[in-house]
N, CA, C and O atoms as a GROMACS GRO file, in nm:
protein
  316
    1UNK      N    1  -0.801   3.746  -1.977
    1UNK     CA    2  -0.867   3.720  -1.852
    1UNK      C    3  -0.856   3.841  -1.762
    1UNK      O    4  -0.756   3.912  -1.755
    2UNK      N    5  -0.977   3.862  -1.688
    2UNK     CA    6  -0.986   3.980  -1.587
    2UNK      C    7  -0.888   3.926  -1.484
    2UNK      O    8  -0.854   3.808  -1.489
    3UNK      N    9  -0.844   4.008  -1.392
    3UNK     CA   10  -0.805   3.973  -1.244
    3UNK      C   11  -0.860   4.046  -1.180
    3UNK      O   12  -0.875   4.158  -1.230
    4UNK      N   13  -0.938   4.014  -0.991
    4UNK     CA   14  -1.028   4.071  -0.960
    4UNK      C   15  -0.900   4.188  -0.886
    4UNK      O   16  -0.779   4.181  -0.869
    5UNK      N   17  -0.998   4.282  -0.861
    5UNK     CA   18  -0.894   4.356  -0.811
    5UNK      C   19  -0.880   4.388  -0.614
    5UNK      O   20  -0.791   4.424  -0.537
    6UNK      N   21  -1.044   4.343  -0.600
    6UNK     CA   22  -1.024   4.339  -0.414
    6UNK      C   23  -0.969   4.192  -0.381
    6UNK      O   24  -0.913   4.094  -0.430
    7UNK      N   25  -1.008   4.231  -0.292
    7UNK     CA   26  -0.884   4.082  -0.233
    7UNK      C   27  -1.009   4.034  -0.147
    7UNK      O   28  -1.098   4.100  -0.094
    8UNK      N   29  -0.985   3.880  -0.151
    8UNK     CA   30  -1.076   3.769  -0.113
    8UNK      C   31  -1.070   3.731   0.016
    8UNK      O   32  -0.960   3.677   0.029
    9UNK      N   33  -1.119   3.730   0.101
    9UNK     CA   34  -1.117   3.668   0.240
    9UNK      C   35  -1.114   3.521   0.270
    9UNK      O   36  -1.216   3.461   0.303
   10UNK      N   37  -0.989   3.460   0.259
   10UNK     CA   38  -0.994   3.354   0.349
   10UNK      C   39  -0.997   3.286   0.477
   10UNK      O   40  -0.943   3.180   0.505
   11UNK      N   41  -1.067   3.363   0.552
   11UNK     CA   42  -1.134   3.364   0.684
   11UNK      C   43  -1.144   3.177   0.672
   11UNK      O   44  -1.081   3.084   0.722
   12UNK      N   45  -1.269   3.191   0.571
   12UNK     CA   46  -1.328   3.069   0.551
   12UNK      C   47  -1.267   2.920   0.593
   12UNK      O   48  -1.295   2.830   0.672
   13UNK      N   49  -1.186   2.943   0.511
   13UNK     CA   50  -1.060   2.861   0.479
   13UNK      C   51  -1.002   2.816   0.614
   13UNK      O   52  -0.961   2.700   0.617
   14UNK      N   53  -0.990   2.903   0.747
   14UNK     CA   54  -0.920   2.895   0.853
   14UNK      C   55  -1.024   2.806   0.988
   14UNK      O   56  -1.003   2.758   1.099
   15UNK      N   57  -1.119   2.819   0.913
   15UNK     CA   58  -1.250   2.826   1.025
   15UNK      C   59  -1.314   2.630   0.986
   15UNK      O   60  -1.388   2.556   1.051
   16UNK      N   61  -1.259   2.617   0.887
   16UNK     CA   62  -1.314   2.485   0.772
   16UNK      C   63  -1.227   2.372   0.891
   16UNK      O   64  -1.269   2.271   0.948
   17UNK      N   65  -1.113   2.430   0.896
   17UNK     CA   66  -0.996   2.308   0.992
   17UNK      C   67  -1.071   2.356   1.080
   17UNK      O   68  -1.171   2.300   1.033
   18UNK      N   69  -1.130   2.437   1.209
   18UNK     CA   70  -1.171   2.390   1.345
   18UNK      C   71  -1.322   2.330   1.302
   18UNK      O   72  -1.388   2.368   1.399
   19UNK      N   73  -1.379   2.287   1.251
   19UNK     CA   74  -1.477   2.239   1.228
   19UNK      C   75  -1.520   2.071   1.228
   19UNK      O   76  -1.497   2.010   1.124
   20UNK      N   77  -1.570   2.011   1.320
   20UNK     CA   78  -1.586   1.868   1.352
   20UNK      C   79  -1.705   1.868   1.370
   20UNK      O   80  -1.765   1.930   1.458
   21UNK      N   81  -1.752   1.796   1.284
   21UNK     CA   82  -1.927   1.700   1.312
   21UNK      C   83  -1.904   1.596   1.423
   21UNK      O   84  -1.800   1.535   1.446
   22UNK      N   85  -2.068   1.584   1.511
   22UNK     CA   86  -2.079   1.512   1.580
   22UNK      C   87  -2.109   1.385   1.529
   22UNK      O   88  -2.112   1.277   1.588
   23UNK      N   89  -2.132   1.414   1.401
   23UNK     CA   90  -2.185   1.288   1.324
   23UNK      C   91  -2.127   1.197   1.318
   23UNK      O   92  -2.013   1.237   1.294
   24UNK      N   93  -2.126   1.073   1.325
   24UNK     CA   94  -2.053   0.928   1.248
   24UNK      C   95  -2.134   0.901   1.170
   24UNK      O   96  -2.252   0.930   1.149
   25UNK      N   97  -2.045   0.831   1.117
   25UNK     CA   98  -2.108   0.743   1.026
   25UNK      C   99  -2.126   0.616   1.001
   25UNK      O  100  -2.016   0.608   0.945
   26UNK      N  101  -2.168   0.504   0.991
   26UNK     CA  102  -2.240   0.398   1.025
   26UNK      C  103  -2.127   0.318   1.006
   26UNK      O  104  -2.026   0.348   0.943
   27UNK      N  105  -2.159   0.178   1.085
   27UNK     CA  106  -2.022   0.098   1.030
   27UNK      C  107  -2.042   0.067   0.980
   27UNK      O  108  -2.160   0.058   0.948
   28UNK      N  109  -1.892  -0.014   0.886
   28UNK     CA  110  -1.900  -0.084   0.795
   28UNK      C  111  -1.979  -0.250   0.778
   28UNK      O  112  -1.920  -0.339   0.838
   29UNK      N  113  -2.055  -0.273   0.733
   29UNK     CA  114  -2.071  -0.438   0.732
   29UNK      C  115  -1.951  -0.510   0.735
   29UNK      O  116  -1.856  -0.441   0.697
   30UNK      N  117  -1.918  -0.646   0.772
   30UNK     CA  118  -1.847  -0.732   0.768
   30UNK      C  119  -1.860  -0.768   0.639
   30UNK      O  120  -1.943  -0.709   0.569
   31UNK      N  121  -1.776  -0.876   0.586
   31UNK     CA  122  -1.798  -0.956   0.530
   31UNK      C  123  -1.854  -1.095   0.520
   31UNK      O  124  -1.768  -1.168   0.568
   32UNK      N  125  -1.942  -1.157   0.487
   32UNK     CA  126  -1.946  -1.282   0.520
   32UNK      C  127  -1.844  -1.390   0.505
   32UNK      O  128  -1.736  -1.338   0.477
   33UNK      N  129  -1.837  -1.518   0.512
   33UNK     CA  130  -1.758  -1.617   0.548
   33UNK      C  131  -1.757  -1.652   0.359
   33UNK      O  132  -1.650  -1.667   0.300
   34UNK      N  133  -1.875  -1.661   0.294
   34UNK     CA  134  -1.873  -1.715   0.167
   34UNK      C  135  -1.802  -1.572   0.069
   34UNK      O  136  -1.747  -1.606  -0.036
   35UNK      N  137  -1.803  -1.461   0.094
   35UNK     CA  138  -1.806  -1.355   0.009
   35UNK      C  139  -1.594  -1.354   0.024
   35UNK      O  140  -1.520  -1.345  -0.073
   36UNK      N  141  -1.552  -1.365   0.158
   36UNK     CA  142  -1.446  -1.407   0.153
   36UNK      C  143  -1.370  -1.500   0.119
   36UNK      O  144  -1.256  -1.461   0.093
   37UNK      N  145  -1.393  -1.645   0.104
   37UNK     CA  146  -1.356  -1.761   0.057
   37UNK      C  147  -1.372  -1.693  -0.104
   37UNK      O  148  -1.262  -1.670  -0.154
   38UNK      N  149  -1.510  -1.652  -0.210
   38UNK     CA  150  -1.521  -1.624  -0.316
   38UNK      C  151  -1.351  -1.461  -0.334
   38UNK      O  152  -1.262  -1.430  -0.414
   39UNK      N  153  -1.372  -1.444  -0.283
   39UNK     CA  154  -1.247  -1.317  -0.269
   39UNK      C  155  -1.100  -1.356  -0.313
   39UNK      O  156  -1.024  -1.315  -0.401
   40UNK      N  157  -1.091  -1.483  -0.182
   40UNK     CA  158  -0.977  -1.579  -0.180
   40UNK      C  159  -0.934  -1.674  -0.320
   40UNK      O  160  -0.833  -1.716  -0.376
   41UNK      N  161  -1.053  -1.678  -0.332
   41UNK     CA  162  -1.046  -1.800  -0.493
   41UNK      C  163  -1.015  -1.744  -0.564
   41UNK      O  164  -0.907  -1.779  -0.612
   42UNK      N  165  -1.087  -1.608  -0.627
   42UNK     CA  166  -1.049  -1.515  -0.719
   42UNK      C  167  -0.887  -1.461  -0.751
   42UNK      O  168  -0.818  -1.450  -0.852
   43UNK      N  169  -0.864  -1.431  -0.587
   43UNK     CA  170  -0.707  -1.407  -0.577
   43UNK      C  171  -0.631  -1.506  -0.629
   43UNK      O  172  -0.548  -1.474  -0.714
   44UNK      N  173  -0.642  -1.621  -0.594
   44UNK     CA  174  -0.549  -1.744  -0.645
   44UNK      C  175  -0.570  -1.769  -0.758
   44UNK      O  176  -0.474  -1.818  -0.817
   45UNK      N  177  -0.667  -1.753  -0.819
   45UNK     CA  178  -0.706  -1.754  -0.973
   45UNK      C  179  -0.611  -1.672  -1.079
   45UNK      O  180  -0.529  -1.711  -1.162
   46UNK      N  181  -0.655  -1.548  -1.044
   46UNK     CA  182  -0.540  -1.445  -1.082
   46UNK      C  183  -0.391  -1.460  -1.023
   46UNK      O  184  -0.295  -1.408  -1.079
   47UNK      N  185  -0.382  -1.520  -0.927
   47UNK     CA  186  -0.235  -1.523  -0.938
   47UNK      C  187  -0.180  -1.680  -1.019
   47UNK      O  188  -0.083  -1.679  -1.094
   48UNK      N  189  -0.237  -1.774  -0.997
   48UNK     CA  190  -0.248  -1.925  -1.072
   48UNK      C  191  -0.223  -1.874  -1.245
   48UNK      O  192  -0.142  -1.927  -1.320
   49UNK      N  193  -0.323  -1.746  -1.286
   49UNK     CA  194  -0.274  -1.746  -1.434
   49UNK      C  195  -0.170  -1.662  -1.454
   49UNK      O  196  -0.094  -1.678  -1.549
   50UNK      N  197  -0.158  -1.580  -1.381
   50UNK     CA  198   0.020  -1.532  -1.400
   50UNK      C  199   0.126  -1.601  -1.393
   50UNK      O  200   0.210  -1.606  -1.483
   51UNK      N  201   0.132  -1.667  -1.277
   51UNK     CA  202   0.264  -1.762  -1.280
   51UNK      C  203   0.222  -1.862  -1.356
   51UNK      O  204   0.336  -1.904  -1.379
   52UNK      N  205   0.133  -1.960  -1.433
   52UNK     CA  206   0.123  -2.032  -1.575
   52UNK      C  207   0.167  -1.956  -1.676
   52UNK      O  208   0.246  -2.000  -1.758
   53UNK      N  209   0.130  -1.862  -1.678
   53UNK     CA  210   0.136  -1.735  -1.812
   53UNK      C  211   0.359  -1.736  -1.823
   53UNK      O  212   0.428  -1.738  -1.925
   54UNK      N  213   0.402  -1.734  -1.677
   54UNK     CA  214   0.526  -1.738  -1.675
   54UNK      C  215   0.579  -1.873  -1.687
   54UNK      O  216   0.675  -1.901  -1.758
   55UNK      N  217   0.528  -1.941  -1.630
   55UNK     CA  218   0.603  -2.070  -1.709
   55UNK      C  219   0.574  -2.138  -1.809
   55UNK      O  220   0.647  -2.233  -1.838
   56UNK      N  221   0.475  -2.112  -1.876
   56UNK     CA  222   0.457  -2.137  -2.038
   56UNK      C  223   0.531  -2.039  -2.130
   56UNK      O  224   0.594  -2.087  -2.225
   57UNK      N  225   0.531  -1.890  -2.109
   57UNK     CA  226   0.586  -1.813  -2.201
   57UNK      C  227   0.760  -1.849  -2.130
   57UNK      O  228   0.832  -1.882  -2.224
   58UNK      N  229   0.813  -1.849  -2.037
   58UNK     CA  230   0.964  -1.812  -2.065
   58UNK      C  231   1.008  -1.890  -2.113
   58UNK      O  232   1.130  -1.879  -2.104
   59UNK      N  233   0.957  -2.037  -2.205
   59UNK     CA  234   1.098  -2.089  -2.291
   59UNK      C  235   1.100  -2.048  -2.412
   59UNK      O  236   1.185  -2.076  -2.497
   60UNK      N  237   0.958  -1.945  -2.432
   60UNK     CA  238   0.951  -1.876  -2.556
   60UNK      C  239   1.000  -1.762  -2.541
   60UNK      O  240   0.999  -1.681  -2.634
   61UNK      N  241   1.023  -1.750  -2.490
   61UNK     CA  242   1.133  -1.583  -2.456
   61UNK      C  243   1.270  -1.609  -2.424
   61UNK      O  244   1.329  -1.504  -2.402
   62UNK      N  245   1.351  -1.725  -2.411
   62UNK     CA  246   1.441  -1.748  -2.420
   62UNK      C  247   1.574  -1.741  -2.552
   62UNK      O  248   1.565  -1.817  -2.648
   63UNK      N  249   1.663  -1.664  -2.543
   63UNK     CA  250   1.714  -1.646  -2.678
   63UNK      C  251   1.810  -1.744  -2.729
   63UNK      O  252   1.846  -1.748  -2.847
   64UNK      N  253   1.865  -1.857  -2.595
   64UNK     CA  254   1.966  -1.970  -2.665
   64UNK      C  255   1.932  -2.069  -2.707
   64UNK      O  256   2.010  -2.159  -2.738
   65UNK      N  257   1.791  -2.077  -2.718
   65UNK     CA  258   1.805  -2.195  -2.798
   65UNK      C  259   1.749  -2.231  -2.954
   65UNK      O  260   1.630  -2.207  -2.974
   66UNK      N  261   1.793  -2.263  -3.015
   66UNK     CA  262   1.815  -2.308  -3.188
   66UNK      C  263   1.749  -2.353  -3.212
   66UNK      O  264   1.716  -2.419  -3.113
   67UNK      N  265   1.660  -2.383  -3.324
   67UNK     CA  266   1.582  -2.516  -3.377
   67UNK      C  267   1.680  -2.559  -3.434
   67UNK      O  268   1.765  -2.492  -3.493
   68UNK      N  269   1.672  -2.745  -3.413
   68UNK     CA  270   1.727  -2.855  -3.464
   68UNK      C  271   1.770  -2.888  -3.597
   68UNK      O  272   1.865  -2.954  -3.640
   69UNK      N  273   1.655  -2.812  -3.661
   69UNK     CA  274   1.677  -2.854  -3.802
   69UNK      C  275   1.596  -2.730  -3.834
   69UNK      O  276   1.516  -2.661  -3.772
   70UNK      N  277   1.671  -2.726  -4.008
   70UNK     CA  278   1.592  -2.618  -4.090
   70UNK      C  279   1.472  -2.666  -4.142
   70UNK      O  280   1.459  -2.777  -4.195
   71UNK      N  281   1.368  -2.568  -4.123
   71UNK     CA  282   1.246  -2.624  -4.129
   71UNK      C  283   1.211  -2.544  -4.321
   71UNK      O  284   1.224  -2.431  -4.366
   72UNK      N  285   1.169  -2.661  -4.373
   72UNK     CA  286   1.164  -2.630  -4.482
   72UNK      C  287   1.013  -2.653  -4.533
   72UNK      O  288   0.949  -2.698  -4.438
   73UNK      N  289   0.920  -2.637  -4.664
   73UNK     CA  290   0.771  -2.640  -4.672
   73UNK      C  291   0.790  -2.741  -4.781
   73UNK      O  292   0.889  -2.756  -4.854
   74UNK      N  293   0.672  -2.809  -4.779
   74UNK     CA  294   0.691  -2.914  -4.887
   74UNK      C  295   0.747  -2.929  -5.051
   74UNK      O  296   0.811  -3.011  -5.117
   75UNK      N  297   0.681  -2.795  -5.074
   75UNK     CA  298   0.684  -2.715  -5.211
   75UNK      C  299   0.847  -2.703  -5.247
   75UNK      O  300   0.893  -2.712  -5.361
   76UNK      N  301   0.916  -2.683  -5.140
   76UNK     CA  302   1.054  -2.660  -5.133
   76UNK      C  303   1.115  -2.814  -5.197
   76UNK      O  304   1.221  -2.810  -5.259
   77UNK      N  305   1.050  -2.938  -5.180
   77UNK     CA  306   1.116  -3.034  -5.143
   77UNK      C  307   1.098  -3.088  -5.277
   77UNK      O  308   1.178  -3.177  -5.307
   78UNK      N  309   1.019  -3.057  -5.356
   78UNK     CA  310   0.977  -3.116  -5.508
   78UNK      C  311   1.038  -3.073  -5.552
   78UNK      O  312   1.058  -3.141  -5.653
   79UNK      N  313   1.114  -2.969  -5.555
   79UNK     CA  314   1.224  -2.859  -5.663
   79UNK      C  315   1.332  -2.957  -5.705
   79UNK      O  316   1.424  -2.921  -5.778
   0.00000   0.00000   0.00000
C-alpha cells in the first residue's frame, strides 16, 4: 500500500461540529388507540409463551427425580 505523502486538511472536520440546519423535521405520528392495544397483546403473548415454556420445561430439567419403575419393551418380556 502507498502512503500519501502531503498531509490532509482537516479544517473540514472542525467546521462539520459548528454546523446546524434550520431544518426540522416533521413529527412523529402518534400511535393510534388500536395499533397500541395490538402492540400490548403481542407483548403479553410473547411473554405468556415464555413463562409456559418455563413452567412446562422445568420439571424436565430437573435432575432429582427417578422414574418409578424400570421401563422395559414388550419384546423384553417374552424372553
Amino acid at each position: 500500500m502507498f502512503r500519501r505523502r502531503e498531509p490532509v486538511p482537516f479544517a473540514f472536520i472542525a467546521e462539520a461540529d459548528k454546523f446546524r440546519s434550520n431544518v426540522t423535521p416533521p413529527p412523529r405520528e402518534r400511535a393510534s388507540a388500536s395499533q397500541v392495544m395490538g402492540r400490548t397483546l403481542v407483548g403479553l403473548v410473547v411473554v405468556a409463551g415464555l413463562a409456559g415454556s418455563l413452567l412446562f420445561g422445568m420439571p424436565a430439567l430437573s435432575p432429582d427425580q427417578s422414574p418409578a419403575q424400570n421401563q422395559q419393551s414388550e419384546a423384553s418380556n417374552s424372553r
